[in-house]
DRENGU-964544 format. One record per residue (C-alpha): residue number from 1; residue in three letters; x, y, z. Coordinates in Angstrom, 3 decimals, always signed. Layout:
% DRENGU-964544
  nr rest     east    north       up
 NUM  ALA        X        Y        Z
...
//
This chain:
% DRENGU-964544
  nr rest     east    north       up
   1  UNK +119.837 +247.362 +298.778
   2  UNK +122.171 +244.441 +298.927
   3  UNK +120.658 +241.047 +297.468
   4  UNK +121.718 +238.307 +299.720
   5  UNK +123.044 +234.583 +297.977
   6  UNK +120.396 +232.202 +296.814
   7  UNK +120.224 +228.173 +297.037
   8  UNK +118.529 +227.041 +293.722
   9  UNK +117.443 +223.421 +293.627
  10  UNK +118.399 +222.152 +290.693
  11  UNK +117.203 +218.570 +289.092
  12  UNK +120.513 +217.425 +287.868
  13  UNK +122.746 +218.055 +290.808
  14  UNK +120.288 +218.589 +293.708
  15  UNK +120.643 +222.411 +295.925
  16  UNK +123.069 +224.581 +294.034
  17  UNK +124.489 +227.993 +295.426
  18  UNK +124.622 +231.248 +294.387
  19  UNK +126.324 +233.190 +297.109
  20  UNK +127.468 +236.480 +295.038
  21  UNK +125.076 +239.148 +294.727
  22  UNK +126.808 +239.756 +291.564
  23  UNK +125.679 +236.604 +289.911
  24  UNK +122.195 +237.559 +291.202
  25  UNK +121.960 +240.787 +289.967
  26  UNK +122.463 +239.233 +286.710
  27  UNK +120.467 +236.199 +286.700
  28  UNK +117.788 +238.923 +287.979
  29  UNK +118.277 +240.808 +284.455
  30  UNK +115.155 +240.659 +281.720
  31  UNK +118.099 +240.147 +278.569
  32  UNK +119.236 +237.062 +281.097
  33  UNK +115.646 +235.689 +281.920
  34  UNK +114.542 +235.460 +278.419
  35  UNK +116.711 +231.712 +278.420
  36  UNK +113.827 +230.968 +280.411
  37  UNK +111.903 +230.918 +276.756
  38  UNK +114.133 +229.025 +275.173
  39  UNK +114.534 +225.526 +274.784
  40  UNK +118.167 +223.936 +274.962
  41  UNK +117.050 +221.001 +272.732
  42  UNK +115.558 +223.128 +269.791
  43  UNK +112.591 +220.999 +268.493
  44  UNK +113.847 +217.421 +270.592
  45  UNK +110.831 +217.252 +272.319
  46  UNK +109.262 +216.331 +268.883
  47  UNK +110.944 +213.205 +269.735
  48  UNK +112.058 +212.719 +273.612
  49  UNK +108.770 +214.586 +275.585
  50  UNK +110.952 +215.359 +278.487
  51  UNK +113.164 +217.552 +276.627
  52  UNK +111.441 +220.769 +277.507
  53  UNK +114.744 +221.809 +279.268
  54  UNK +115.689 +225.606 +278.832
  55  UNK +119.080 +227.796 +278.531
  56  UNK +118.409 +229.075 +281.946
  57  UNK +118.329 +225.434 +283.236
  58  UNK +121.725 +224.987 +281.470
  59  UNK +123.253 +228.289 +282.250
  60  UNK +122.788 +228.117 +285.889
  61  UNK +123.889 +224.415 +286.251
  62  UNK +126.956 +224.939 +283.656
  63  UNK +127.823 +227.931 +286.385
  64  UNK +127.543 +225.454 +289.546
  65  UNK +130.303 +222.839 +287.541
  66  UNK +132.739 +226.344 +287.347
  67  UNK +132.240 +227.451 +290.718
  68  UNK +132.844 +223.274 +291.792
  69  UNK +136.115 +222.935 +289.307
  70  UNK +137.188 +226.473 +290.513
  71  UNK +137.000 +225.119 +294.441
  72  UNK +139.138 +221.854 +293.218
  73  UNK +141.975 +223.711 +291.779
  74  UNK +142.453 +225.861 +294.760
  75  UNK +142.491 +222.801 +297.336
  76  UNK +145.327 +221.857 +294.928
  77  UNK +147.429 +225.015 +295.206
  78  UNK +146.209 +227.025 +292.446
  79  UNK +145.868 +230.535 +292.701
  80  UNK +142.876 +232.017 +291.914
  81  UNK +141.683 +235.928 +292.798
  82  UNK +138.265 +236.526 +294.020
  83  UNK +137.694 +238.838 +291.350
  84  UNK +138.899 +235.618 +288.941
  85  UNK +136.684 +232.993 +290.479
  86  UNK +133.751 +236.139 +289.684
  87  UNK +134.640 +236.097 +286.387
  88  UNK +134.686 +233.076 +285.476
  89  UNK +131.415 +232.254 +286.814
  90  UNK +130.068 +235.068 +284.963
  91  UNK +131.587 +234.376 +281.940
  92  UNK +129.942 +230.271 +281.595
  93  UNK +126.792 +231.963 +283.022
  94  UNK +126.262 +234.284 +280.078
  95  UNK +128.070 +232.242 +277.100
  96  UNK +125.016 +231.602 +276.014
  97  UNK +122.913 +234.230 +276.782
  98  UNK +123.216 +235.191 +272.616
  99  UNK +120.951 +231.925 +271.559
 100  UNK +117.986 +232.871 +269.745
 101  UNK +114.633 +231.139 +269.384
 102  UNK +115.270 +227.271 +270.002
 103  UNK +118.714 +227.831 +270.565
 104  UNK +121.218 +225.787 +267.538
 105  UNK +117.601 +225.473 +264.888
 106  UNK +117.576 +229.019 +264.412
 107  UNK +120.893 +229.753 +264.516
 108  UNK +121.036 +231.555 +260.891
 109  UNK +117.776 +232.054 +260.043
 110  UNK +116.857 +235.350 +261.879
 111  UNK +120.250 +237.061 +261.391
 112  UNK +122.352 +236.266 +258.685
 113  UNK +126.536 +235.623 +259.552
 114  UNK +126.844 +236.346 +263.120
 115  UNK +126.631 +233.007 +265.342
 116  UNK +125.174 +232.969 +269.004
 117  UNK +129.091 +233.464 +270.115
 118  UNK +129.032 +236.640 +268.771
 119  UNK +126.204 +238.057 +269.867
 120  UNK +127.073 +236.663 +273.468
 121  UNK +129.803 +238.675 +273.613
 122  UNK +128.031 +241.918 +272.415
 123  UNK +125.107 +241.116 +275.107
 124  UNK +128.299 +240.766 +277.751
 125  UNK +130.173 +243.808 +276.776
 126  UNK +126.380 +245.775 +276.795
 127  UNK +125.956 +244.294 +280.821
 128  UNK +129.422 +245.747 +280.920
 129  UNK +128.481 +248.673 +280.640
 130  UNK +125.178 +248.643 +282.563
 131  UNK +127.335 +247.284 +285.616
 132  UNK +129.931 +249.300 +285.381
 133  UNK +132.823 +247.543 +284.586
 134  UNK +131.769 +244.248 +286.691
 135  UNK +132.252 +241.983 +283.862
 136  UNK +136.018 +242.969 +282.312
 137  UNK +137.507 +239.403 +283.421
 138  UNK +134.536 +237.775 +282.269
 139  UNK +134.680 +239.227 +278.971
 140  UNK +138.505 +238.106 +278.519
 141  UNK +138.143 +235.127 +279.857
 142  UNK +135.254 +234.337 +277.134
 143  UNK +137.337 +235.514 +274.359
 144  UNK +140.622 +234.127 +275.693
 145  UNK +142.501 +237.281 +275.672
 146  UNK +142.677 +236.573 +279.930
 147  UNK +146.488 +235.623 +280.542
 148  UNK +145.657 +232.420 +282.837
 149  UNK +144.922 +230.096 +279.673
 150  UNK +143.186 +227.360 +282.479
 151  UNK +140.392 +229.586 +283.044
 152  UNK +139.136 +230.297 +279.210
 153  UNK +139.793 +225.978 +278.756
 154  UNK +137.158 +225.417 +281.853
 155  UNK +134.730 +227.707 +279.822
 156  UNK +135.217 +226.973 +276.308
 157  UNK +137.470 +223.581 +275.208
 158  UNK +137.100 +219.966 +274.403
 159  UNK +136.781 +219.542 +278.174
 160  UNK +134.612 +222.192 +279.465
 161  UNK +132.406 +222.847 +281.947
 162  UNK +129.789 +223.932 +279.121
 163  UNK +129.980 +219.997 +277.414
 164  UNK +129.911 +218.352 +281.068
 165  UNK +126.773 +220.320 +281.921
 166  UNK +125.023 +219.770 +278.514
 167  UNK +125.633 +216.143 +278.025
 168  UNK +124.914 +215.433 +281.545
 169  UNK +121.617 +217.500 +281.225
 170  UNK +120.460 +216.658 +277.924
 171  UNK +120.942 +213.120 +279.019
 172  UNK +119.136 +213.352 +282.064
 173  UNK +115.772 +215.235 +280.149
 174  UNK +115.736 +212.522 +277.375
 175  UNK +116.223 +209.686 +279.059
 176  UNK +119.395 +208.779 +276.963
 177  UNK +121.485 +206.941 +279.420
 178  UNK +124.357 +206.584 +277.525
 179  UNK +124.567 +210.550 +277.951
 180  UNK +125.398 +209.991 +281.584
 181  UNK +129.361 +211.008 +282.279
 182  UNK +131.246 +210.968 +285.246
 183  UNK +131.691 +214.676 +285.478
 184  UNK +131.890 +214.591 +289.538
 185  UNK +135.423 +212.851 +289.237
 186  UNK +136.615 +214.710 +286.335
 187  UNK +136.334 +217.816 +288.107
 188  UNK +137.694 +216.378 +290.684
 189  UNK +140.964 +214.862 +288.415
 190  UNK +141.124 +218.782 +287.442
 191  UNK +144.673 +219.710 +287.432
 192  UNK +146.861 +222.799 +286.154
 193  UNK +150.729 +222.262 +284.500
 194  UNK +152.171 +225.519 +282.642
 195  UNK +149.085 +227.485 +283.157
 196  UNK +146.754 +224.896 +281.211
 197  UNK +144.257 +222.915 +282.066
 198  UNK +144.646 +219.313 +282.080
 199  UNK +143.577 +215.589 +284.269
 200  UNK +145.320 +213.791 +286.313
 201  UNK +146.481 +210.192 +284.842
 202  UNK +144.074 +208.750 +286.873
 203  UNK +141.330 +210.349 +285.574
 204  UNK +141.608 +209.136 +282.131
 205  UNK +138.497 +206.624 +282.158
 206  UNK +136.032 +209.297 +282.822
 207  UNK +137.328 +211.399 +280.484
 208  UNK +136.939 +208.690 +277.788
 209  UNK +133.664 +207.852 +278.803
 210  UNK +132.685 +211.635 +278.581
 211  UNK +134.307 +211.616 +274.668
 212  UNK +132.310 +208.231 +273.879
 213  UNK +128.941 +209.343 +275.794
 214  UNK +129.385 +212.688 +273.035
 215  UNK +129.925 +210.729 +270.406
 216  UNK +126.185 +208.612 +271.060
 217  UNK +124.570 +211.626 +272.068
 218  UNK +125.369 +212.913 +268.753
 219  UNK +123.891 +209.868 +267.369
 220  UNK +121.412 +208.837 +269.408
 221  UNK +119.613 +212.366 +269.947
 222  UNK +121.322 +215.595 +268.477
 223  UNK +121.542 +214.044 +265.304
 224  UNK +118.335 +212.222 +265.390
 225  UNK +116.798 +211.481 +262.293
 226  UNK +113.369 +212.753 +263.724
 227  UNK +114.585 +215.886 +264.811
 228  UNK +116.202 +216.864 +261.993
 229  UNK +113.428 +216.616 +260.336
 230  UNK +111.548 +219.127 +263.335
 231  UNK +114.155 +221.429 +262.765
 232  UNK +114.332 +221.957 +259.383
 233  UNK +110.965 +222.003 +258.787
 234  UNK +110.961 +225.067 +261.650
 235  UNK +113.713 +226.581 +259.507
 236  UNK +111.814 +226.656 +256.293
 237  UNK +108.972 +228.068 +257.668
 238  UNK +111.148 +231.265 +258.864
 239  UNK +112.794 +231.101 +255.578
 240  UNK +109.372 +231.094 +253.802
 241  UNK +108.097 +233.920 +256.580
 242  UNK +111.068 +235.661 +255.364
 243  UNK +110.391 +235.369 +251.522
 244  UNK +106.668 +236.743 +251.782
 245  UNK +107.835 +239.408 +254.165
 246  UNK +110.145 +240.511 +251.420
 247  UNK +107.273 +240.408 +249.045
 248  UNK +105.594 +242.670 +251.372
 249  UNK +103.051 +240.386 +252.522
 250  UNK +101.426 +240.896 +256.015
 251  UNK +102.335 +238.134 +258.309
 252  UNK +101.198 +238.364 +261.872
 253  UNK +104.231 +238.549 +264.367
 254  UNK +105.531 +239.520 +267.594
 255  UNK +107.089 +243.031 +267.124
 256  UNK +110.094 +241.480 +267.986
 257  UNK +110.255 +239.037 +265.421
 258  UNK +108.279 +241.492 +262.786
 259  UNK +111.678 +243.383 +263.118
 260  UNK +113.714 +240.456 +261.727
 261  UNK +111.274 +239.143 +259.084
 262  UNK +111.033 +242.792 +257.408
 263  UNK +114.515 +243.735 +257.610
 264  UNK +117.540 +242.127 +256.774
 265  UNK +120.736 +242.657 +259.162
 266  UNK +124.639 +241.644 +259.503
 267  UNK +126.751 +241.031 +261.399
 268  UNK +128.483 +244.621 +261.005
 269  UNK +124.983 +246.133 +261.583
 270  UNK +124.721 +244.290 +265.173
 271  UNK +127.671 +245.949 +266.057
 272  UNK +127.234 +249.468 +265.085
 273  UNK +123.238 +249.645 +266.373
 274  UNK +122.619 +248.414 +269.757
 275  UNK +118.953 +248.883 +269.025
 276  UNK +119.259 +245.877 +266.800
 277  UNK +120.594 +244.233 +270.240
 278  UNK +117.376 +245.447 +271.834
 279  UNK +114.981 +243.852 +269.368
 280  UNK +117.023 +240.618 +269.404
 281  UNK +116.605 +240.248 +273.368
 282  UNK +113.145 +240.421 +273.462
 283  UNK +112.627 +237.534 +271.127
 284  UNK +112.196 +233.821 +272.436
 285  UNK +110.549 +230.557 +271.714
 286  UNK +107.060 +231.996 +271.859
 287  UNK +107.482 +234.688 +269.759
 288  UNK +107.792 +231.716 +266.955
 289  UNK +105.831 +229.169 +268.314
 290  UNK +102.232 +231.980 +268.340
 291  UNK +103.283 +233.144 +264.935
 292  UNK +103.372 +229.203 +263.581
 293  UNK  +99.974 +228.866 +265.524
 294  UNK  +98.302 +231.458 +263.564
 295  UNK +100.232 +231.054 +260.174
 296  UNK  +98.290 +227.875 +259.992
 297  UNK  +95.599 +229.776 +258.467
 298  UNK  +97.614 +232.115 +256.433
 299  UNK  +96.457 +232.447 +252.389
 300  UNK +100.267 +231.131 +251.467
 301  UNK  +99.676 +227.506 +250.949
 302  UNK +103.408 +226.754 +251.384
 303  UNK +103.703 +228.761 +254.973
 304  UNK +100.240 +227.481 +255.857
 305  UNK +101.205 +223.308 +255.055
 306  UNK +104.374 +223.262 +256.960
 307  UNK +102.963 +225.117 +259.878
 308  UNK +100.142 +222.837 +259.989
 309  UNK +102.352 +219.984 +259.827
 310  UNK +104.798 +221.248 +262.528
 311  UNK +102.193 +221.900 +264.962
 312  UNK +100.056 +218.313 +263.999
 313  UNK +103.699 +216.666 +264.534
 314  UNK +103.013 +215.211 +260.936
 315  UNK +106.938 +215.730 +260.422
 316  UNK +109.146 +215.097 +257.173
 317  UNK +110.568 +211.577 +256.429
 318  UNK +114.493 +211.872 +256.694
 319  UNK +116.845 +208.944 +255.204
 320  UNK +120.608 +209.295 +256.266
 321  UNK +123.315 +207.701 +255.545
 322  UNK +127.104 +207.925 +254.560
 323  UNK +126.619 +207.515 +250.772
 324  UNK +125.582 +210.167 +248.540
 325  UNK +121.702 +210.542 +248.210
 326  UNK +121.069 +212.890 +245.275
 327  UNK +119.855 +210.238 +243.160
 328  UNK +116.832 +210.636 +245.341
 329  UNK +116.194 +214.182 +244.675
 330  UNK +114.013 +213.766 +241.569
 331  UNK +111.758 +211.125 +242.526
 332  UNK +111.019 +212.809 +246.374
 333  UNK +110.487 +216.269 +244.638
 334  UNK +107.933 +214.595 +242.145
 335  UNK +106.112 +212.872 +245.299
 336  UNK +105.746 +216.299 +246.907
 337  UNK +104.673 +217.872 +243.677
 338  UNK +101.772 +215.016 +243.089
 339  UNK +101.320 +215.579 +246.208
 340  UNK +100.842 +219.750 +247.221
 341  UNK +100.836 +220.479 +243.310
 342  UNK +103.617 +223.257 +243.935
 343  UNK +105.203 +225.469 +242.063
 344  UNK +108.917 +224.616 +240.631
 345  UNK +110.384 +227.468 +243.463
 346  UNK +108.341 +226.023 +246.345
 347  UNK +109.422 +222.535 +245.986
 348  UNK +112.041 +223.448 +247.886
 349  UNK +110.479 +223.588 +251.187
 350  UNK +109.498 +220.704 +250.750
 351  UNK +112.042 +218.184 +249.429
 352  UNK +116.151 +218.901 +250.588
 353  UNK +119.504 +217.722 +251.272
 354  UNK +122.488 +218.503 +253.107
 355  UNK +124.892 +217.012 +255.230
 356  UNK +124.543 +216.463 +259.062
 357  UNK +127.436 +216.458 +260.694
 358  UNK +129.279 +216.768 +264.606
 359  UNK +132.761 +216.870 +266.193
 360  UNK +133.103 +214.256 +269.169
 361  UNK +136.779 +215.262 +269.719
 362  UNK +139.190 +217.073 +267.093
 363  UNK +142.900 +215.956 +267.521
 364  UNK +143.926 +219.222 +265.550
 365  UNK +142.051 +221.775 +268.136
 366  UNK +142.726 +222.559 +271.463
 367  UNK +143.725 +218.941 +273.136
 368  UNK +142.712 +216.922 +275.780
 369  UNK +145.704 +216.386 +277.954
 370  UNK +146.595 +214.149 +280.943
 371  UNK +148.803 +214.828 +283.386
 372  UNK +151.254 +211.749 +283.674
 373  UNK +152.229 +210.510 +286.725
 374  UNK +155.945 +210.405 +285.422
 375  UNK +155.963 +214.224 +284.977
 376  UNK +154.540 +213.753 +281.035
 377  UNK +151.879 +215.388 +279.191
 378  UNK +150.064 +213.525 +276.956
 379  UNK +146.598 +213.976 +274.506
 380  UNK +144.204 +212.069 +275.228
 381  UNK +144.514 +210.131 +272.118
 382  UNK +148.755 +209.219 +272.659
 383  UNK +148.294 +207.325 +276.260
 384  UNK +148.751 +203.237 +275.934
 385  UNK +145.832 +201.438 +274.857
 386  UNK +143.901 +204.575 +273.861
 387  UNK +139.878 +204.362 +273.233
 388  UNK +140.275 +208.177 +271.605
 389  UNK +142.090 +206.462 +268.447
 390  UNK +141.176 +208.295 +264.773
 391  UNK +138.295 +206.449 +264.352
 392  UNK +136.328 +207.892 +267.328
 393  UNK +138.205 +211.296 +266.573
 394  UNK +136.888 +211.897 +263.082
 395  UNK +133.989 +214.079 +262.599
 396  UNK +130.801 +212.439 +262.205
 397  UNK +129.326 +213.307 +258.142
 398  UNK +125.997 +211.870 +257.406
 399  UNK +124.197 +213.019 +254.392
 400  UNK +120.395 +213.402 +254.507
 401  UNK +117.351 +213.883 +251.748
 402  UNK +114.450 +215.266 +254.085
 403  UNK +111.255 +215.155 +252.233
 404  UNK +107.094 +214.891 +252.291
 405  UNK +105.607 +211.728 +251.817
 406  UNK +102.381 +210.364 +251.961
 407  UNK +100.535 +209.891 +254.608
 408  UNK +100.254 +205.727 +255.246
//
């Protein structure tokens, strides 16, 4: 039975289409609707209550920009197959179809050395072979072993359809203005010289104004204070989960997420035993969220505290700044003590530090380039009177001391 195209109307850019029964087929999939249970945001909504957007939401719209670049670069004279303009689509629509529960939060605490990227491209080559061979392009253009460079860039560069879609949606479901980007006359600046992807000279605004609006996205929201402090207090309650599982304690749990608390895997294992690839596609945001409903109760006073915390939204303080904090340490971790009276080894999930940091754009990856009206190619950061100077290309480092504090 052939499934005809679908019009999906999206919040961000209005009707979107689907035409290619392909595309349906997999959106259709149960591995592919679990992004449905997944916020894109991790724990943001902690902080900005409209940020309840999901890596479906994302997915779909981040596949509407690729099918809308694709259609600009052929009115320009590119080539591009049917079977390419498939694969492409189906590669941005499943690069991140490997996220676990709240998506970036979790990243490492449910399977140890094996990032969402990876496990992506294990889910794709799986569909690979469920589909029979449909998604070969899509897999090469994801891991850039697909000879036209261009396509790979539009999925997965400093100027991506991914980024456009993500800023412009993250910006939109916040309320963050300054996340807003021009990504209608980007695409439409899209250009190809030598088989890479690159804007044309008159483009070059928007594509600073995407850079900056990155840069106080990271600031302003990914980087919050707030929601660091949401997300690593969801991280040390896996990581405590984890500890009592390997004590043997009983925790209640999803099957799903029973499998990764009372086993440890690697990255090697993923790969040799799909079954492990089985377990981790059943598992989404609710799996996590019911078990931290019921831990609340549980006879662990450290899992118990932090869950009842997390779910009161009585959050961790977090200080940041550019200095080194560790002189902190001591005085926080006697707070917390005076405060829980905790054992020396469960301080810890209590009182930390680390270092927060983001990329707004590296000058030594994969550059930004503009196609010069006098025939030139130039980065981003080499035209005259450049906003991308050093400054706004360094990574952003922030250290952090997260800790309990008394209520006020």
């Amino acid at each position: 039975m052939s499934i005809k195209g679908k019009i999906i109307n999206d919040p961000v850019y209005g009707f979107i289409k689907f035409p290619e029964p392909e595309l349906l087929q997999i959106i259709g999939h149960p591995w592919f609707q679990r992004l449905r249970n997944i916020k894109q945001m991790g724990t943001a909504h902690m902080v900005y209550p409209g940020a309840t957007h999901t890596r479906l939401h994302h997915s779909l719209g981040a596949c509407h920009l690729m099918g809308t670049a694709l259609d600009v670069l052929k009115t320009k004279g590119v080539e591009i197959t049917n079977d390419e303009y498939l694969g492409a689509r189906i590669a941005i629509l499943l690069h991140d179809i490997g996220h676990g529960p709240f998506s970036h939060a979790l990243e490492h605490s449910l399977v140890d050395g094996i990032k969402h990227e990876g496990i992506s491209h294990l889910i794709m080559q799986q569909l690979n072979r469920e589909y029979k061979g449909l998604l070969e392009n899509s897999i090469k253009i994801f891991d850039h072993s697909y000879p036209k460079k261009y396509l790979h860039q539009l999925a997965s560069s400093q100027l991506d359809v991914d980024r456009m879609d993500y800023l412009n949606r993250d910006s939109f479901y916040t309320g963050v203005s300054e996340g807003v980007i021009g990504y209608d006359r980007i695409l439409q600046m899209l250009t190809i010289k030598n088989g890479e992807l690159m804007v044309e000279e008159k483009g070059v605004h928007s594509v600073e104004k995407f850079i900056i609006a990155r840069r106080l996205m990271y600031w302003q929201v990914y980087l919050h204070k707030t929601v660091m402090a949401s997300e690593i207090m969801l991280i040390n309650i896996l990581n405590r989960a984890k500890e009592l599982a390997r004590q043997g304690k009983e925790l209640f749990c999803t099957p799903a997420l029973g499998y990764f608390l009372y086993n440890q895997f690697t990255a090697a294992d993923f790969e040799s035993t799909p079954e492990h690839l089985e377990w981790f596609c059943q598992l989404d945001d609710s799996d996590i969220l019911s078990s931290i409903k019921v831990w609340q109760s549980h006879e662990d006073k450290v899992l118990s505290i932090l869950c009842q915390m997390l779910t009161e939204r009585k959050l961790f303080k977090v200080i940041l700044s550019s200095q080194p904090l560790d002189h902190l340490l001591e005085e926080k971790k006697r707070i917390a003590q005076s405060l829980l009276k905790l054992k020396d080894d469960e301080i810890q999930y209590f009182v930390s530090t680390g270092t927060a940091s983001g990329s707004t754009y590296d000058i030594n990856d994969e550059r930004i380039q503009i196609a010069m009206k006098n025939g030139m190619s130039l980065d981003i950061s080499e035209i005259d009177n450049p906003v991308v100077n050093n400054t706004l290309a360094s990574p952003i480092h922030k250290n952090y001391i997260c800790f309990i504090q008394p209520e006020n």
